[in-house]
C-alpha positions, 0 to 999 in steps of 0.5 A, spaced: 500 500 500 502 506 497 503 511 504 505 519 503 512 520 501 517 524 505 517 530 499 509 530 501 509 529 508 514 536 508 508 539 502 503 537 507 505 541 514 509 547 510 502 548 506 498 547 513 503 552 516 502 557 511 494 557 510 492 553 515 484 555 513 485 552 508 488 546 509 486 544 516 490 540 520 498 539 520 498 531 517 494 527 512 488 522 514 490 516 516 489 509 512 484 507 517 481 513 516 482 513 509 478 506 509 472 509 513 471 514 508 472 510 502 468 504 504 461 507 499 465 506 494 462 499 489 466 493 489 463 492 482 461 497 477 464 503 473 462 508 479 464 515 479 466 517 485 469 524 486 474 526 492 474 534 495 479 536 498 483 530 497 490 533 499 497 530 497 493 523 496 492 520 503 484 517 502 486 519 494 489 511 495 484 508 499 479 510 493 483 507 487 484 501 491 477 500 492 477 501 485 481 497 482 482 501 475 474 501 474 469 507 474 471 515 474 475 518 479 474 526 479 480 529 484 478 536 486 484 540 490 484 547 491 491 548 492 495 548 487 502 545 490 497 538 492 494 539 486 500 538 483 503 533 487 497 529 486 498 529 477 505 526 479 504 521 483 498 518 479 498 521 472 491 517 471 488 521 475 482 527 473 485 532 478 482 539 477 485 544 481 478 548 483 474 549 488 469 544 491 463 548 490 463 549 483 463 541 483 456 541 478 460 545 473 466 541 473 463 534 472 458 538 466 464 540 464 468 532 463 460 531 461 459 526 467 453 524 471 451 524 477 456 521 482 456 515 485 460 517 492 463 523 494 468 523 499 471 529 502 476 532 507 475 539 507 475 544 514 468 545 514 468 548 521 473 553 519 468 555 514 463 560 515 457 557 516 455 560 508 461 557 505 459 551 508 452 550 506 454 552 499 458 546 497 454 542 501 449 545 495 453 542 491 455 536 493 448 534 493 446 536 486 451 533 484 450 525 487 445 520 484 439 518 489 443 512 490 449 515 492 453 518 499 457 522 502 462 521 506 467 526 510 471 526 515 471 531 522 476 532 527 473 530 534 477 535 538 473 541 538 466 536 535 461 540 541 464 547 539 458 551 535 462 550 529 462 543 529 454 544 531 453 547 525 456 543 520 452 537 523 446 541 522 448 543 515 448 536 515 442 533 517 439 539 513 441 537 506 441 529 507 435 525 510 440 519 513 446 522 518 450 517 521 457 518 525 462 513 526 466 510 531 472 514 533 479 514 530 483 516 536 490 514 533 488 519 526 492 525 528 488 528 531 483 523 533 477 523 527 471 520 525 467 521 519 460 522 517 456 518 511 450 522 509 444 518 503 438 522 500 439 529 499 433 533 501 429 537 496 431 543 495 
């Protein structure tokens, strides 16, 4: 299995300490976690599944092992350095350089469908409350009935009002919300969310 490499690890916390709104944690999710988030993903099929916020590639492998060459994989990074570390490791891979809200456009614009799973990483308590429910929008105009969302949530600071809103937001744009078990040995300790059914406008 595939781990971030000394040359990713550096990128990773150098870009965390430069702006670290955007990236939100000083290390990469774990393979443990990684799994978790990628677990929607089918066994069978050509699924397309998209990843927000997939960073230097830490859940981008979990993903492709689930794949296992099938399907579409759409990778959407907004830093430019990750992005770049991410066409390099995997010249394969559908890498756009953007942002997560603008993710109906993208998939337009490579005329894909609907997404079978959207996996993501993203800060979302370090979002104001209007960012947050604008990609939250996004993602579930953009999943198939059938499909989920999955996204990780650091578990320090889960009860601060940041936190309580983005469940909310949550539990607003989805019909099914579960959390689960805890990733205490992720740094920092994490869980993920799985949301199905996007409610109706």
């Amino acid at each position: 299995m595939q781990t971030d490499t000394p040359s990713s690890t550096g990128a990773f916390v150098q870009r965390f300490l430069r702006n670290p709104a955007r990236v939100g944690t000083p290390a990469a999710t774990s393979a443990a976690v990684g799994r978790q988030m990628a677990a929607p993903v089918p066994e069978t099929g050509d699924p397309l599944v998209v990843e927000l916020g997939a960073g230097t590639g830490a859940v981008t492998e979990q993903i492709r092992q689930r794949l296992g060459g099938r399907g579409h994989h759409l990778a959407i990074e907004i830093d430019p350095v990750f992005a770049g570390l991410l066409r390099t490791r995997w010249p394969d891979l559908d890498v756009a350089e953007a942002d997560a809200a603008h993710l109906p456009e993208l998939l337009a614009d490579r005329g894909l469908g609907k997404a079978d799973v959207i996996v993501s990483a993203l800060p979302w308590t370090l979002f104001p409350d209007d960012q947050t429910r604008a990609i939250l929008r996004s993602v579930a105009a953009s999943m198939a009935p059938h499909g989920a969302f999955t996204t990780i949530t650091l578990s320090i600071g889960s009860r601060m009002p940041s936190a309580r809103r983005f469940r909310a937001a949550l539990n607003t744009t989805f019909e099914e919300v579960t959390q689960s078990r805890t990733f205490w040995r992720n740094p920092p300790p994490a869980f993920v969310y799985e949301a199905h059914r996007p409610r109706s406008s």
